[in-house]
N, C-alpha and C positions, 0 to 999 in steps of 0.2 A: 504494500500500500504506500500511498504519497508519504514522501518524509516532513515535516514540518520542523523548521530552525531557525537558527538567527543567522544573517548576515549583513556584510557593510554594502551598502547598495549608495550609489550616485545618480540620483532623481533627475538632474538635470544642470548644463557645465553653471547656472545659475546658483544651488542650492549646495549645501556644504552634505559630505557624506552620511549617509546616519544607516546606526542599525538597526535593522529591521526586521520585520517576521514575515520568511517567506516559504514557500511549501517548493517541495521536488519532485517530481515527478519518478515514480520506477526506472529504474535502469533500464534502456532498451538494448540495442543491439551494439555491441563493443562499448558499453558503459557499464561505469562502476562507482557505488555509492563508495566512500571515503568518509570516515569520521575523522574530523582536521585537529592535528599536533599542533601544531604550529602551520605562521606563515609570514613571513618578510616581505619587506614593502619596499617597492621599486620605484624609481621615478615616473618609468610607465604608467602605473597604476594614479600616481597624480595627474600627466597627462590628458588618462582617460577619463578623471573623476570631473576635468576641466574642458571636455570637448576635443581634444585636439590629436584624439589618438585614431586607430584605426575604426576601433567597436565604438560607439557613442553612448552614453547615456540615453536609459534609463539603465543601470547596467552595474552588477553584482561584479568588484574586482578582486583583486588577488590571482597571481599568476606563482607564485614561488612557496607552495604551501607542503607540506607532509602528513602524513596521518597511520590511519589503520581501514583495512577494506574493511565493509560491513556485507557489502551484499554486490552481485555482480551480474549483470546481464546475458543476453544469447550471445553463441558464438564470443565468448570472451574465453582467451588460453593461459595459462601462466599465471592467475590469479583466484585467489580463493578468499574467503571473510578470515579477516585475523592477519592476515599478511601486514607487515609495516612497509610503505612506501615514497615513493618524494615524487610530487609531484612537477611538470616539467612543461611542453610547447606538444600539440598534437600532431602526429605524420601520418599520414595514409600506409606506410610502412608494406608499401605493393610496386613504388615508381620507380623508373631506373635511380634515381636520384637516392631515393629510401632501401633500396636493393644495396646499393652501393655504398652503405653507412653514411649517407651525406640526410640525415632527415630533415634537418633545420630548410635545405635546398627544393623541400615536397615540394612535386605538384599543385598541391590540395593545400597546400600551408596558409592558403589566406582565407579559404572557406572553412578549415575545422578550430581553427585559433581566434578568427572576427568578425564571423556571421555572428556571433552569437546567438543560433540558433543550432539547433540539427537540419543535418544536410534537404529534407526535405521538409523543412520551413518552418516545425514545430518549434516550438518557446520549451526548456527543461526548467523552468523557476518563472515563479509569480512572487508576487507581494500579497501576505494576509492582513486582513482587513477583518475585524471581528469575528475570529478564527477560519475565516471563507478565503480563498485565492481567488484575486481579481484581479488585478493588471498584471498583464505579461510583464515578464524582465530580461532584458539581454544575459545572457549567461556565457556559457565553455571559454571565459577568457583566456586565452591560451591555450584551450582543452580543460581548464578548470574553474576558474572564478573561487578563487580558496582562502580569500578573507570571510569568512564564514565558521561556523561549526560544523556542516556537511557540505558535501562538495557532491554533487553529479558530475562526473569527467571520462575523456576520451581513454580508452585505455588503454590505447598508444601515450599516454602522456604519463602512465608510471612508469614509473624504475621499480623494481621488487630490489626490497633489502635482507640483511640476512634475518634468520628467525632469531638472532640472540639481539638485534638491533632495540637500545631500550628507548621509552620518551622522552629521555635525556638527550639521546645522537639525535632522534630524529628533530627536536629545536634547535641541533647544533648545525645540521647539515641542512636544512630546509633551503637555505637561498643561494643552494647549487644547482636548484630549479633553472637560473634564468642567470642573475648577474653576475654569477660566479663563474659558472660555467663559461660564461659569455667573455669574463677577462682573461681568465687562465687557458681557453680553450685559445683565443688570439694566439697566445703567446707560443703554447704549448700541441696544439696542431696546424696552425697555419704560419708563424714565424718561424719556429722550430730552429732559431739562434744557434750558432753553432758556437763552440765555449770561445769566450775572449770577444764578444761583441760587443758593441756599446748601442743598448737601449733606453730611448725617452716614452714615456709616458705619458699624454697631456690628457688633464681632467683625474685629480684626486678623490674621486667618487668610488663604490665600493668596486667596478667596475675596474677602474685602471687601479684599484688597489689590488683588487686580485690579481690582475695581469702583473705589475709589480713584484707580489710574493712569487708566483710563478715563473718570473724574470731570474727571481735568482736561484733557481732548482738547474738553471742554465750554465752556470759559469762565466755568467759576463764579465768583460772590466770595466762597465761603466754602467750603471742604473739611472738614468735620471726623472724625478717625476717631478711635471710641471702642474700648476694649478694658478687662476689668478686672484684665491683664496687663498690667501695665508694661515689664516685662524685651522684651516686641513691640517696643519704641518703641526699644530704647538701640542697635539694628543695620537701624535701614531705610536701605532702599536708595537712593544719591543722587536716583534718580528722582521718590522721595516726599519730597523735602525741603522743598518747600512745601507740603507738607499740614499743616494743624493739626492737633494729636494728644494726648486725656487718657486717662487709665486713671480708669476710675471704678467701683467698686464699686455697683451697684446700691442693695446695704443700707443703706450708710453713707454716700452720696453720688449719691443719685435722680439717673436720667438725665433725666430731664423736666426737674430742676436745672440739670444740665451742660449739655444743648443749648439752652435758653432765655437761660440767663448768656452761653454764647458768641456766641449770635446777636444781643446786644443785646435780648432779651425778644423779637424778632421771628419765631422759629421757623424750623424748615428744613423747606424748599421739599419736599424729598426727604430720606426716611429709609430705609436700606435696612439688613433686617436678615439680616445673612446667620452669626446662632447658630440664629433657631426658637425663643426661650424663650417662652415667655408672659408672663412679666414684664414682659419687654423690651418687647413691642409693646404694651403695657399704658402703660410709660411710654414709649415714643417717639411713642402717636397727642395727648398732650394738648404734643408738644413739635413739634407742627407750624405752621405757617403756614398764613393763610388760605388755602385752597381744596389743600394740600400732602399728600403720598402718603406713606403705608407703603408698603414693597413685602417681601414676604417672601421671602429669598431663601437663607435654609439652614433647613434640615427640622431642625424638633426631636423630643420624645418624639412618639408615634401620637396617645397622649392624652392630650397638651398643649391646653389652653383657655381661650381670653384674653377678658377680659370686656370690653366697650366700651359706650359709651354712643350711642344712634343720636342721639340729640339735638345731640350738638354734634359730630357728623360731619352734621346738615341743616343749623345754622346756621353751620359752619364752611366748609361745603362741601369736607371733607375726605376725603378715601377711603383705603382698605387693600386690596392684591392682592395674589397671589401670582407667583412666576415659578418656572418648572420649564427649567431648563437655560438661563437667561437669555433665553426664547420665541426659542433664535437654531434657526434653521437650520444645521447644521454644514458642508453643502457648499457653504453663502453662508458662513457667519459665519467660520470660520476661515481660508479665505482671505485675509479681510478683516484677522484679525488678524498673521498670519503676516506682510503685506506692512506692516502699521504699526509690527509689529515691528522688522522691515530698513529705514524710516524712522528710525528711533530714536524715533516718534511713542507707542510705548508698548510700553517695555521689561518687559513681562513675565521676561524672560530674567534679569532680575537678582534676580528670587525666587529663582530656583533654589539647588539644594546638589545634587553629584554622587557618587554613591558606584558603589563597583564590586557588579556583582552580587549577589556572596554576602554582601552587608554588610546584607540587609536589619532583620536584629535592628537594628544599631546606626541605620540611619536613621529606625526606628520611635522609639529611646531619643530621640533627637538631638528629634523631631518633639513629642515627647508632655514633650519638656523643656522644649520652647518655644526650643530654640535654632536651628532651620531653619523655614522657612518653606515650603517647598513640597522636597524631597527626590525623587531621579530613580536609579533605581537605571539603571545602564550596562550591557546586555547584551552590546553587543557595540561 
């Protein structure tokens, strides 16, 4: 029967988030109910609560959430009730692209992640209304929408953890859903540094944080993470303490400046930009190194347009790409990072800030003040 819960819903890009009593619908077909651990909050997730993202308002967010299955639909494999999971971005997990461990790359990546619906048009969550479901609500954000107590989600969008996984891991590992994944997967599948590089960073967000921790699993001989945030730099975590680190205003202190002075005039090898401005990647392709990469690793405006000159990207032999969820695979890559975690080989865990469920106004405040770095609301 319908599940009936709480979650944080975004009425409209006018109205501030609130939570709310909405009902769920049965698991249909590759759906799986989820009762939510935890779930860490993304800038996306502000984005979306403001209009400006893919899925619109009216619309149930949370993309980076963990839990325990409760119950599971037709045709669902590999899952059972009781299982601990993390949840992740949806793949049709059938397309050369998803065949080929590229799932972030799906076919279907924009229909199962920001229809926020099912594929043939039905609504999986309403809003209650004196215990009755009446207005539809946009839901499957990212295949989940798991700022909530339950989640209806794609079931391409778990990872299965181990069975000894307790509620402890799973609030500690939750936002290797999405921003985690997304930094360190840059760095770690698609730079793939080889030892003695010199890498920059721009945007100290938990994003190019993680790409940072993951910087140095590399062997680099130079780290550099830039932000035009200061206040980022005066609370990092003992993890990052050999990183070098400047805040530089773009306007009044070019980053093509900053990273050429710091590298000795010789440029970095790798530059990863995980804002999206067009500025930025304007000045971080003339502050590269012979034959050395952009990599574009956080979305900015739709119609943001960065001017480049092909010429000395042929006599430099330099290039610029993109990455879309760090090209990881979730049911490889997370794994991967969860056990380098329990190494102490890359503490993600020390990003974190933990609030209790109903606190999410203030972790939004705490976030957008620049005083947390990645914030994890605690369900349960």
């Amino acid at each position: 029967m319908p599940t009936q819960t709480e979650a944080y819903v975004s009425p409209s890009p006018a109205e501030p988030v609130q939570l709310r009593r909405i009902e769920l619908v049965d698991p249909g077909e590759g759906e799986v109910l989820v009762e939510v651990v935890a779930c860490s909050i993304c800038a996306t997730d502000i984005k979306a609560a403001e209009g400006h993202f893919l899925l619109a308002p009216p619309l149930i967010l949370g993309h980076e959430g963990s839990g325990i299955v409760r119950e599971v639909g037709h045709n669902v494999a590999g899952f059972q009730p009781g299982d601990k999971v993390v949840m992740t971005f949806a793949s049709c997990r059938q397309c050369r692209h998803c065949i080929a461990s590229r799932p972030s790359y799906c076919t279907q990546v924009g229909s199962l992640n920001f229809d926020g619906r099912r594929q043939d048009g039905s609504y999986v969550a309403s809003m209650v209304t004196e215990g009755k479901p009446l207005a539809p609500l946009n839901a499957l954000f990212f295949g989940q929408s798991s700022l909530a107590r339950h989640v209806l989600a794609h079931a391409t969008s778990l990872v299965k953890l181990e069975d000894n996984t307790t509620v402890e891991d799973l609030r500690s590992i939750t936002a290797m859903g999405c921003g985690f994944q997304t930094g360190a997967g840059a760095v770690l599948n698609v730079a793939q540094p080889p030892p003695g590089s010199r890498i920059a960073v721009i945007g100290a967000g938990s994003v190019g944080l993680a790409a940072a921790l993951a910087a140095l699993l590399t062997d680099p001989a130079q780290i550099l993470l830039v932000d035009n945030d200061g206040r980022k730099f005066a609370r990092l975590p003992a993890c990052l303490s050999s990183v070098n680190h400047k805040s530089s205003n773009v306007s009044v202190n070019p980053l093509t400046e900053v990273l050429r002075r710091v590298t000795d005039d010789q440029g970095a090898d790798f530059i990863l930009d995980c804002v999206g401005a067009a500025s930025l990647i304007e000045a971080a392709i003339p502050a590269l190194a012979i034959r050395g990469t952009v990599i574009t690793v956080g979305g900015g405006p739709p119609n943001a347009r960065a001017s480049i000159r092909p010429l000395d990207m042929l006599r430099s032999g330099i290039a610029w790409r993109g990455t879309h969820q760090g090209d990881s695979d979730p049911r490889e890559f997370i794994p991967l990072l969860i056990r380098l975690q329990k190494e102490g080989k890359l503490r993600l865990d020390q990003l974190l800030s933990f609030y209790d469920f109903d606190k999410l106004h203030a972790a939004l405040n705490d976030l957008k003040e620049g005083k947390v770095y990645k914030p994890v609301l605690v369900v349960r």
